[in-house]
C-alpha positions in Angstrom: -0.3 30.6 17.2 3.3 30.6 15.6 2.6 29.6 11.8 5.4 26.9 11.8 3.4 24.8 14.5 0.6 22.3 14.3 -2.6 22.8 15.7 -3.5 19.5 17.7 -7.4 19.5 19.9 -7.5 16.7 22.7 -10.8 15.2 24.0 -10.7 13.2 26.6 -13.2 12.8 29.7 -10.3 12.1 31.7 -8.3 14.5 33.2 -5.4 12.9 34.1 -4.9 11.2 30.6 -5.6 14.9 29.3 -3.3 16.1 31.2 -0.6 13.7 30.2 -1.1 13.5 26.6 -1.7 17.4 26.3 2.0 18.4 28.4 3.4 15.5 25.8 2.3 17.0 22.4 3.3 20.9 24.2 6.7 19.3 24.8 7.1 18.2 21.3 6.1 21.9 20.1 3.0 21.7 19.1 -0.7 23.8 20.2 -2.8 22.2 22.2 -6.7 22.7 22.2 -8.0 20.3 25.0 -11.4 19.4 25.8 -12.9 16.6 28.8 -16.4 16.9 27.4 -17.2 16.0 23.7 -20.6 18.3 23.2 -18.3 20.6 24.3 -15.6 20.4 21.6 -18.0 20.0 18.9 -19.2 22.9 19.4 -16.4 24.4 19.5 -14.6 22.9 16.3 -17.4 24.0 14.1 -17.5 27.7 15.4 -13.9 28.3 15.7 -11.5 29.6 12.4 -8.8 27.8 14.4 -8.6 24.9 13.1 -6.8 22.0 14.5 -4.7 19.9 12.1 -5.4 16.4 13.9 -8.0 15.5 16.8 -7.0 13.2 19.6 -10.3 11.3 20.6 -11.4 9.0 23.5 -14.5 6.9 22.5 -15.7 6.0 25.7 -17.4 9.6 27.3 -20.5 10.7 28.4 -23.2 12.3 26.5 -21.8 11.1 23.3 -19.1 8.6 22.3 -16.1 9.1 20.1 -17.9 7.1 17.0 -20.5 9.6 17.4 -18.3 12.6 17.8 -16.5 11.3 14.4 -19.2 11.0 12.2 -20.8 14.5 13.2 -17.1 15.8 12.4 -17.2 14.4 8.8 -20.7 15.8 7.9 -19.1 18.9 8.0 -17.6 20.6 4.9 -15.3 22.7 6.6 -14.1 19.8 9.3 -14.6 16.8 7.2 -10.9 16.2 6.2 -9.5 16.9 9.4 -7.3 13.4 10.7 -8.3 11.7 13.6 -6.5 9.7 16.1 -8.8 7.6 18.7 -6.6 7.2 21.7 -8.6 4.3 23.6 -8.6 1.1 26.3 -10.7 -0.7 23.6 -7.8 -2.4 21.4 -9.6 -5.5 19.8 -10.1 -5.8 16.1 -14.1 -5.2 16.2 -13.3 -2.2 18.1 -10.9 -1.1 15.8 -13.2 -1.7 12.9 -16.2 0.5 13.8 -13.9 3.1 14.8 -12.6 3.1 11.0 -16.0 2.8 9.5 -16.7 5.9 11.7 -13.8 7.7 10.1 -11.0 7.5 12.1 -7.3 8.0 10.2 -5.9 5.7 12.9 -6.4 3.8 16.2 -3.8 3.6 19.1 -4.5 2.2 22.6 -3.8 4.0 25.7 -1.4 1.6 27.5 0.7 2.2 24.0 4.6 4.4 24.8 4.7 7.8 24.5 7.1 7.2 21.6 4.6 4.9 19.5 2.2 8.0 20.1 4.5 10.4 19.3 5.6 8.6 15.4 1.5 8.5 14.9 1.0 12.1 15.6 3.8 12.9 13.3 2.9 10.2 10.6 -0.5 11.6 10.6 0.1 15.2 10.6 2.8 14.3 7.5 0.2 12.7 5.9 -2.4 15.4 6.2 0.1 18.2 4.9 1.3 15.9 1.9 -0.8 16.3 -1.8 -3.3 14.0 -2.6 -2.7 10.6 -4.0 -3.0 10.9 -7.6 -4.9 7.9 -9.2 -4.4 8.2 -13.5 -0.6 8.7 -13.1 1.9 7.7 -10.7 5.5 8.0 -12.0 7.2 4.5 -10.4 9.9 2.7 -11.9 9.8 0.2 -9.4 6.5 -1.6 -8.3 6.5 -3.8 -5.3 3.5 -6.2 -4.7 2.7 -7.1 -1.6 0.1 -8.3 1.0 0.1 -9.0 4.9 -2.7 -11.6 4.0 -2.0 -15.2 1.6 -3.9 -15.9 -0.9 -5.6 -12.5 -2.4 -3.3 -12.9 -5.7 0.1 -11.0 -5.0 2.0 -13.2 -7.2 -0.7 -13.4 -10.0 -0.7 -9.4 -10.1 2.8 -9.4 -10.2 3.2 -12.0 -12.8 0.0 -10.1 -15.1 1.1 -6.7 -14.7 4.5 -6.8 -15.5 3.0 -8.9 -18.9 0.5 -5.7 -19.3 3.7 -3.0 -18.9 5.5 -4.9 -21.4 2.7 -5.3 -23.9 1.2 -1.7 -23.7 4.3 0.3 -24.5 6.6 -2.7 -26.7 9.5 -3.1 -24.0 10.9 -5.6 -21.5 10.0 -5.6 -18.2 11.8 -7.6 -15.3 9.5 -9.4 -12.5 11.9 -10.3 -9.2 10.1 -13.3 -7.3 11.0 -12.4 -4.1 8.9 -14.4 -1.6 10.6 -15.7 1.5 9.7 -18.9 1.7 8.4 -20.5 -1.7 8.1 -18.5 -4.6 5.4 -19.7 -7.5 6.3 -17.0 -10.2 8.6 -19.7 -12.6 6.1 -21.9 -11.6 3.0 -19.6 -12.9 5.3 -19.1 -16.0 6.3 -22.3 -16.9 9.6 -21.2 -16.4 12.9 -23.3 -14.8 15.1 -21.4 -12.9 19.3 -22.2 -12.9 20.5 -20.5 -10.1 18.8 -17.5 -8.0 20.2 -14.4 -5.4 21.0 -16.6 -2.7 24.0 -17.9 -4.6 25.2 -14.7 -4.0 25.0 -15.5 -0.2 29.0 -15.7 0.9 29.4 -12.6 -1.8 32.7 -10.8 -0.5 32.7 -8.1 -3.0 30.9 -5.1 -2.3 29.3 -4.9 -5.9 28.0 -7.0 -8.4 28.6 -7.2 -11.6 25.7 -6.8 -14.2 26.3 -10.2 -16.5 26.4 -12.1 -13.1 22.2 -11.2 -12.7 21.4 -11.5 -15.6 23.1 -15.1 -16.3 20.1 -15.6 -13.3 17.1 -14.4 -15.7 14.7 -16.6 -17.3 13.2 -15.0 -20.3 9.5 -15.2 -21.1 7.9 -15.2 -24.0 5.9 -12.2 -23.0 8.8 -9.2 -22.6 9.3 -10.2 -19.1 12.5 -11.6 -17.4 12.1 -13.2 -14.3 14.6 -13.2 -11.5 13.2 -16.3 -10.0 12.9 -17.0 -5.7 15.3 -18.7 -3.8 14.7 -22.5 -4.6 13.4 -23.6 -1.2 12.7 -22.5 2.2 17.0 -23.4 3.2 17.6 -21.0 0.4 15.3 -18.5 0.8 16.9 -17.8 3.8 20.2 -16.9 2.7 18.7 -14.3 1.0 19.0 -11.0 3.8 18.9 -7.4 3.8 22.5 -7.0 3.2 22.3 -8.7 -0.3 19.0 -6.8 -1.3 21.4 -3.8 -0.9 24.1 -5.9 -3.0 21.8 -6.3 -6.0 19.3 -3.3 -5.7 21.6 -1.1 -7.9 22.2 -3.4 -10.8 18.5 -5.4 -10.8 16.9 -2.2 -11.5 18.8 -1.5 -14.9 17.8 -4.5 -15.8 15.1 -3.6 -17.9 13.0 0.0 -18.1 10.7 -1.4 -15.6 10.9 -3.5 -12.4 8.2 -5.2 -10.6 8.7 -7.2 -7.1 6.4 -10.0 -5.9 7.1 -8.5 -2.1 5.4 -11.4 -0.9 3.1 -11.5 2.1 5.1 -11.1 5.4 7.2 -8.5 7.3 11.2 -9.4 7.1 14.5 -7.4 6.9 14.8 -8.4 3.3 10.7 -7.6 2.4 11.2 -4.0 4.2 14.4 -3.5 2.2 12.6 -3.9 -0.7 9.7 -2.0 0.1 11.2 1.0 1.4 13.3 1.4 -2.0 10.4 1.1 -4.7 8.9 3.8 -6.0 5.5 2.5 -5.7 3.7 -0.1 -3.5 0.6 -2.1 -4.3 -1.4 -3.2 -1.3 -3.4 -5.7 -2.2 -6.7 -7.1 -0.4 -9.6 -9.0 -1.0 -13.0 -7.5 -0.4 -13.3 -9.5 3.4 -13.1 -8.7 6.8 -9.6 -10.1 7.7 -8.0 -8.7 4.9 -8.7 -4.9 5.0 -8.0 -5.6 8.5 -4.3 -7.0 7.3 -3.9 -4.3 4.8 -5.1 -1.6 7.5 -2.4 -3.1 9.7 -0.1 -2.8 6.7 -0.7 0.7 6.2 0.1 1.3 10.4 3.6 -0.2 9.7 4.3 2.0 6.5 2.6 4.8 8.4 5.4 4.3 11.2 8.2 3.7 9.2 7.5 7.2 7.5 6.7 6.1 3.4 5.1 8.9 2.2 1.4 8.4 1.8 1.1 8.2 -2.2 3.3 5.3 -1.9 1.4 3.1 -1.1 -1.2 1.9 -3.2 -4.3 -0.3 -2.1 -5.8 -2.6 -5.0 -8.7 -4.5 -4.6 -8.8 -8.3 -5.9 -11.7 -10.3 -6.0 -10.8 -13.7 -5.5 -14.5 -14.5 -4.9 -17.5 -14.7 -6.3 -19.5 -12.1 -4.4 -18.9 -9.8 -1.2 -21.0 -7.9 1.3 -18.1 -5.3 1.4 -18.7 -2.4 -0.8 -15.2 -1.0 -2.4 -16.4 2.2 -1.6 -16.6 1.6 2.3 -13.5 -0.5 2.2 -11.7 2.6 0.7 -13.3 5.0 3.9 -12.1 2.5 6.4 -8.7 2.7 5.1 -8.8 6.5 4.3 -7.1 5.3 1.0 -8.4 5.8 -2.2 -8.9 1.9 -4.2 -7.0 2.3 -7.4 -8.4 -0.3 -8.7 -10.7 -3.2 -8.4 -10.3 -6.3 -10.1 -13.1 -8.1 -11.7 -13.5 -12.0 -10.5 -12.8 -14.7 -13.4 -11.8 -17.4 -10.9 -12.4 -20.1 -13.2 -10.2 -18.8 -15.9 -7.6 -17.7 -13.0 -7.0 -21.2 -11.8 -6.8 -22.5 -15.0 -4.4 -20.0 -16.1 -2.1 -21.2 -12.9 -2.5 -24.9 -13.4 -1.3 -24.4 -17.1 1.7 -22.2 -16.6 0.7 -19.9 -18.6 -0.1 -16.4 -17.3 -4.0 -15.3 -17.3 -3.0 -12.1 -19.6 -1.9 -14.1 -22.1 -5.2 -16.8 -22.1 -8.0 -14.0 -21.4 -6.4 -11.1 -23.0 -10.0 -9.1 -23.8 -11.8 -10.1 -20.6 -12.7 -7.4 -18.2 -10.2 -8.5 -15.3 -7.1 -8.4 -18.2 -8.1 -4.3 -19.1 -8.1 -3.9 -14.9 -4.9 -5.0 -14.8 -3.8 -3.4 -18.0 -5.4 -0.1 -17.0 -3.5 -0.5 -13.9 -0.5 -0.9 -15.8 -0.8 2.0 -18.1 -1.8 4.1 -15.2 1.5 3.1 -13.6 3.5 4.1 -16.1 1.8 6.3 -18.1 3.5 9.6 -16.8 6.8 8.3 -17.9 6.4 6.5 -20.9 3.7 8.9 -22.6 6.6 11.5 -23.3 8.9 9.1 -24.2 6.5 7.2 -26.8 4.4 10.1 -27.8 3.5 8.1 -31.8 3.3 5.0 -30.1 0.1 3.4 -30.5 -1.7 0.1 -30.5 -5.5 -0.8 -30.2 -5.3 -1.8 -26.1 -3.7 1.4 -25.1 -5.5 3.8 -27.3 -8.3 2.0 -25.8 -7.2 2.3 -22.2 -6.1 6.3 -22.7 -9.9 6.6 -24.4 -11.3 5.0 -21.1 -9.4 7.1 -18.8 -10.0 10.5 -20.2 -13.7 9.6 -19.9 -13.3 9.2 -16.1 
């Protein structure tokens, strides 16, 4: 096998979608094991020194299904890591589900285009041949905050961490509201906006001018400036791809550190922003429907070709109690959690009716040092060499905390 090429092992019971799916992947260039009887493979996979760098697996075969083949492929050391794409007729979300809690990387029906098969093969393989996600530092600049599910706290980590960036190492931070629709940041921070980005809507001018953004910024008394939402749902959609590209340049000079409410929907302007920061944070409450959003989410950044330790999931509880372990949500996503929030709902919702950000009203309480531990790990690998005296009780706390781990 030339050294340049992937290694790819197909098993499917039937032959003619073997057949088609095995003369697809030799056409792209890669090597092709191929198998139409699981027991088969198996064996073959844990005797061979050959091994494939992604599996292609039906679930529906005889003498044992593809759940089963998956689970027997990750109790084994020397197979456990290897990607797996199930290639199936069964395309509903319970389906999809236990084939993640099996272990699968990823889940693609059969009636799907060549093409759309194609981008998950090479997303996967990318993935697989890219370093690990590193969880105490992460050098980003730019932090988007996002969600494909309402309601799990993507403005209220937005608002709270940029507070906790600012606080930990003395500097300002600037927080861009960015939801399309209705935006609750100046809301959550008592703060009244004058005039927003989609001013800049009938812009001519193929740059903007620095003073001009931040005549738009409402300072808080926290470090952070907020670039507030558009003013309404009319506004908001004024605001397109074309002017994120107009203001990208100047809004992230603004202050060291930028951090984007990205909202929790797909459009033109959303993706603009997400493709250009240097860090995502998926957010997801510990339910059903949203690890299904987020592993939806991580499909679409998958496609779209983000590298993998871009994207970030965090886990907010925004409820009392779950039956979802963290630890299972993180294997169904094939992600590793970052962190996970503590739930202080009461506090929270009191924090938002007041205006006044929950940082600032529960400071020592165990969700503020997630979110602050977050922060530092965030920016740690930039700002440690930077401020190497620099020292306050929180952080030397926070560093104390992490070392131990």
């Amino acid at each position: 096998m030339a050294e340049n090429k992937d290694h790819i092992l197909i098993v499917e019971d039937s032959d003619i979608t073997l057949y088609k799916v095995k003369a697809v992947l030799i056409r792209l260039g890669y090597d092709v094991t191929s198998y139409n009887n699981p027991v088969a493979a198996l064996e073959w996979l844990l005797s061979t020194s050959n091994q494939p760098d992604l599996i292609l697996l039906d679930v529906v075969m005889p003498q044992m299904d593809g759940y089963e083949f998956i689970r027997r492929v990750r109790a084994q050391s020397q197979t456990a890591k290897i990607p797996i794409l199930l290639l199936t007729s069964h395309v509903d979300t319970r389906d999809k589900i236990e084939g993640l809690e099996a272990g699968a990387d990823d889940y693609l029906g059969k009636s799907a285009s060549l093409t759309e098969l194609e981008l998950r093969v090479k997303a996967l393989l990318a993935r697989k041949h890219s370093k690990e996600d590193s969880i105490t530092q992460i050098s980003a600049r730019s932090i988007a905050v996002f969600s494909l599910r309402g309601g799990v706290g993507v403005s209220t980590l937005a608002i709270n961490l940029s507070i906790a960036i600012s606080q930990l190492w003395g500097i300002e931070t600037c927080l861009w509201d960015m939801v399309m629709g209705v935006g609750q940041c100046a809301l959550m921070m008592n703060l009244k906006p004058n005039s927003t980005i989609a001013s800049l809507s009938e812009w001519t001018d193929k740059t903007v001018d620095e003073t001009i953004l931040r005549s738009m910024l409402l300072k808080h008394d926290t470090g952070v400036w907020l670039m507030p939402a558009a003013s309404g749902v009319e506004d908001s959609e004024l605001i397109t791809a074309k002017m994120v590209d107009l203001v990208w340049p100047v809004v992230q000079t603004l202050a060291p550190y930028l951090i984007i409410d990205a909202g929790n929907h797909f459009s033109d302007p959303t993706l603009t922003i997400l493709e250009r920061a240097d860090v995502i944070l998926l957010v997801l409450a510990p339910e059903l429907a949203s690890v299904n959003a987020s592993y939806q989410a991580l499909k679409v950044f998958s496609d779209l070709g983000f590298p993998t330790g871009k994207v970030i999931p965090v886990v907010n509880n925004i409820i009392p109690s779950s039956t979802l372990d963290v630890a299972k949500i993180a294997a169904g996503l094939k992600k590793t959690i970052i962190t996970e929030i503590p739930y202080d709902g009461k506090n929270m919702v009191r924090a938002i009716n007041q205006g006044i950000p929950y940082i600032a009203t529960s400071p020592k309480s165990e969700t503020s040092m997630a979110i602050s531990t977050l922060a530092y790990r965030l920016s740690s690998s930039d700002m440690e060499s930077k401020m190497t005296e620099h020292s306050t009780p929180q952080l030397d706390g926070i560093r104390k905390g992490i070392q131990r781990k």
